[in-house]
C-alpha positions as CSV (number, residue, x, y, z in Angstrom):
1,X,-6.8,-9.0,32.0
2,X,-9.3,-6.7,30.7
3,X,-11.8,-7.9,28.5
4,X,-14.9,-6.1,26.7
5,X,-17.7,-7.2,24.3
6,X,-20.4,-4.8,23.3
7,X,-23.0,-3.4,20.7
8,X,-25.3,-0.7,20.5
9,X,-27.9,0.4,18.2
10,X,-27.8,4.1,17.2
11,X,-31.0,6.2,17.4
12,X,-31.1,9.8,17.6
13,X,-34.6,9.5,19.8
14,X,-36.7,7.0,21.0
15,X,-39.9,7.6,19.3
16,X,-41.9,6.5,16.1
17,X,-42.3,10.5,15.4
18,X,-41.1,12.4,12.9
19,X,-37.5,12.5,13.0
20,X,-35.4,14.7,10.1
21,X,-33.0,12.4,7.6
22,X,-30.7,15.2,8.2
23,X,-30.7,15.1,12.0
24,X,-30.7,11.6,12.1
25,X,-27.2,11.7,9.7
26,X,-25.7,14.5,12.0
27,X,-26.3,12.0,14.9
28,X,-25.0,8.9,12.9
29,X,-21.6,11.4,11.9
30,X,-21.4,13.0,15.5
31,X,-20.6,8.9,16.6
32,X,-18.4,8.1,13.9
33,X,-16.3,10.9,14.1
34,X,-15.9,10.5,17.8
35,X,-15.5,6.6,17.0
36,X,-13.1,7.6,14.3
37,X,-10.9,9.4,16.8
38,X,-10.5,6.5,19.2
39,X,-9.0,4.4,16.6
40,X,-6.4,2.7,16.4
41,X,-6.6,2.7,20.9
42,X,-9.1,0.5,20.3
43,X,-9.1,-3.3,19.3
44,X,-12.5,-4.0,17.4
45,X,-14.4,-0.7,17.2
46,X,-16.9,0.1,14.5
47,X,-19.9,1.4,13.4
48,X,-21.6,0.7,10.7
49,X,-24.9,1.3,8.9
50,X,-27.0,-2.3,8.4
51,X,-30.1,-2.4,6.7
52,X,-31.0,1.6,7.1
53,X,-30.0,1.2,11.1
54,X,-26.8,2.4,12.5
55,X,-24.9,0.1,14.7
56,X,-21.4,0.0,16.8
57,X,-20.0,-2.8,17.8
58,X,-16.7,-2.9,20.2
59,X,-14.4,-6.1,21.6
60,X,-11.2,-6.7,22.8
61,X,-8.5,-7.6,25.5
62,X,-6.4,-6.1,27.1
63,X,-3.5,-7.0,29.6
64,X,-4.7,-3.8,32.1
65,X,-7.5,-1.7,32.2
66,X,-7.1,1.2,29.7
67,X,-7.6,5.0,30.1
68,X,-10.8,6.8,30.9
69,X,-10.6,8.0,27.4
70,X,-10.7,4.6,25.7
71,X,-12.7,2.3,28.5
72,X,-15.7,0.9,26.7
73,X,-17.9,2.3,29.4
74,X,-17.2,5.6,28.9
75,X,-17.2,5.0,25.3
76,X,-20.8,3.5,25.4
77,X,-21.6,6.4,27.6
78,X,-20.6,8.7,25.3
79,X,-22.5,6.9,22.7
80,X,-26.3,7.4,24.7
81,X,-25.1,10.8,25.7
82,X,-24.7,11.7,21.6
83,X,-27.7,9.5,20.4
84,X,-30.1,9.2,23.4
85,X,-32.5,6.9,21.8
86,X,-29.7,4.6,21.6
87,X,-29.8,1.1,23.3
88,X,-27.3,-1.9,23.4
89,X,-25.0,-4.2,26.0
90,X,-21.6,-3.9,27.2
91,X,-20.1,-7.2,28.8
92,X,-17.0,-6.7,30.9
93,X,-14.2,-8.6,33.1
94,X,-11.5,-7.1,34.6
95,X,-9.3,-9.4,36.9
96,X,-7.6,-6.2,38.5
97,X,-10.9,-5.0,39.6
98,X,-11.6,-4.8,43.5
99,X,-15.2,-5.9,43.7
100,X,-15.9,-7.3,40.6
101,X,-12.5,-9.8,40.0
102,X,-14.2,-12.9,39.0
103,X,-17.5,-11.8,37.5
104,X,-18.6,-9.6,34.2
105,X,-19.7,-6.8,34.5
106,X,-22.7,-5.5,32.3
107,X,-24.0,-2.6,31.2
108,X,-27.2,-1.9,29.7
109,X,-27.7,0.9,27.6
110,X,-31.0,2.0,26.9
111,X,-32.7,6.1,26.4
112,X,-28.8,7.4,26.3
113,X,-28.3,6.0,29.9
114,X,-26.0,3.5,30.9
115,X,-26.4,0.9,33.8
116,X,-24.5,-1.5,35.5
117,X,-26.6,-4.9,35.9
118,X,-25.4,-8.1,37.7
119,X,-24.7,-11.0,35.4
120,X,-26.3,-13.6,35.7
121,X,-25.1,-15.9,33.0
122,X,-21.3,-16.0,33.2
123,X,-20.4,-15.1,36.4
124,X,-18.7,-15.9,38.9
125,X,-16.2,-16.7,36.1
126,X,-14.4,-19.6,38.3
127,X,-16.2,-21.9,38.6
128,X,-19.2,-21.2,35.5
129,X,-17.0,-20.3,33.0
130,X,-13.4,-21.7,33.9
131,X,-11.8,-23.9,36.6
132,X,-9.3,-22.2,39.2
133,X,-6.6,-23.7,37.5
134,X,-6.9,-21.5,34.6
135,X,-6.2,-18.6,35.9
C-alpha cells in the first residue's frame, strides 16, 4: 500500500520585496500546467488560488508505489524547483518500502528544497497508529 498526504503553498520567492503580478502569475501557471498534465495519474491533485495565495494540495492510495513521474515526492520537488519560495509537507507510507515499511515518511518543503524528516507523530505505524492484526 502506498499512501500520500500533502500541501504546499506556492511562492515564486521567499521575500517581502517587490515581486511582479506578472511573474508571480507565470509561476502560479508554470505549476498548474505541470499539475494539469499529471491528471488524471493522480488521485486528489489540485491547486488552487485561496484568498490571493496559491496552494496545491495532493492525497491518495495506492496498491504499489507509482512511477517516478507521478510519486508525490518528485511532484513536490518539482513544485520548489518551479516556485522556490514555496513551502509545505508531504506525509508518506509505503508498506513495500525496505527501510521505511512501518513508518511515514515526511517531507518538508521549504526555499524550493525538499527534505526527508523522521516522523515523529504516527510512526512506527504498528503499534501508534494500528495493531498488527490489521495489516
Amino acid at each position: 500500500m502506498y499512501q500520500y498526504h500533502g500541501w504546499a503553498v506556492i511562492l515564486e520567492n521567499t521575500g517581502d520585496g517587490e515581486t511582479s503580478n506578472e511573474r508571480v502569475n507565470i509561476v502560479f501557471e508554470t505549476v498548474k500546467n505541470y499539475i494539469e498534465s499529471l491528471k488524471p495519474s493522480v488521485d486528489v491533485l489540485d491547486v488552487k488560488a485561496i484568498n490571493g495565495q496559491y496552494h496545491l494540495w495532493m492525497t491518495g492510495l495506492w496498491n504499489r508505489e507509482p512511477s517516478l513521474k507521478f510519486t508525490p515526492v518528485e511532484i513536490m520537488k518539482n513544485v520548489g524547483s518551479i516556485a522556490p519560495g514555496s513551502y509545505g509537507m508531504l506525509y508518506v507510507f509505503n508498506d513495500e518500502h525496505p527501510e521505511y515499511f512501518n513508518e511515514f515518511s515526511v517531507y518538508v518543503l521549504s526555499r524550493g528544497r525538499l527534505e526527508q524528516k523522521y516522523d515523529p507523530f504516527l510512526s512506527p505505524l504498528i503499534p501508534v497508529v494500528a495493531d498488527d492484526s490489521e495489516f
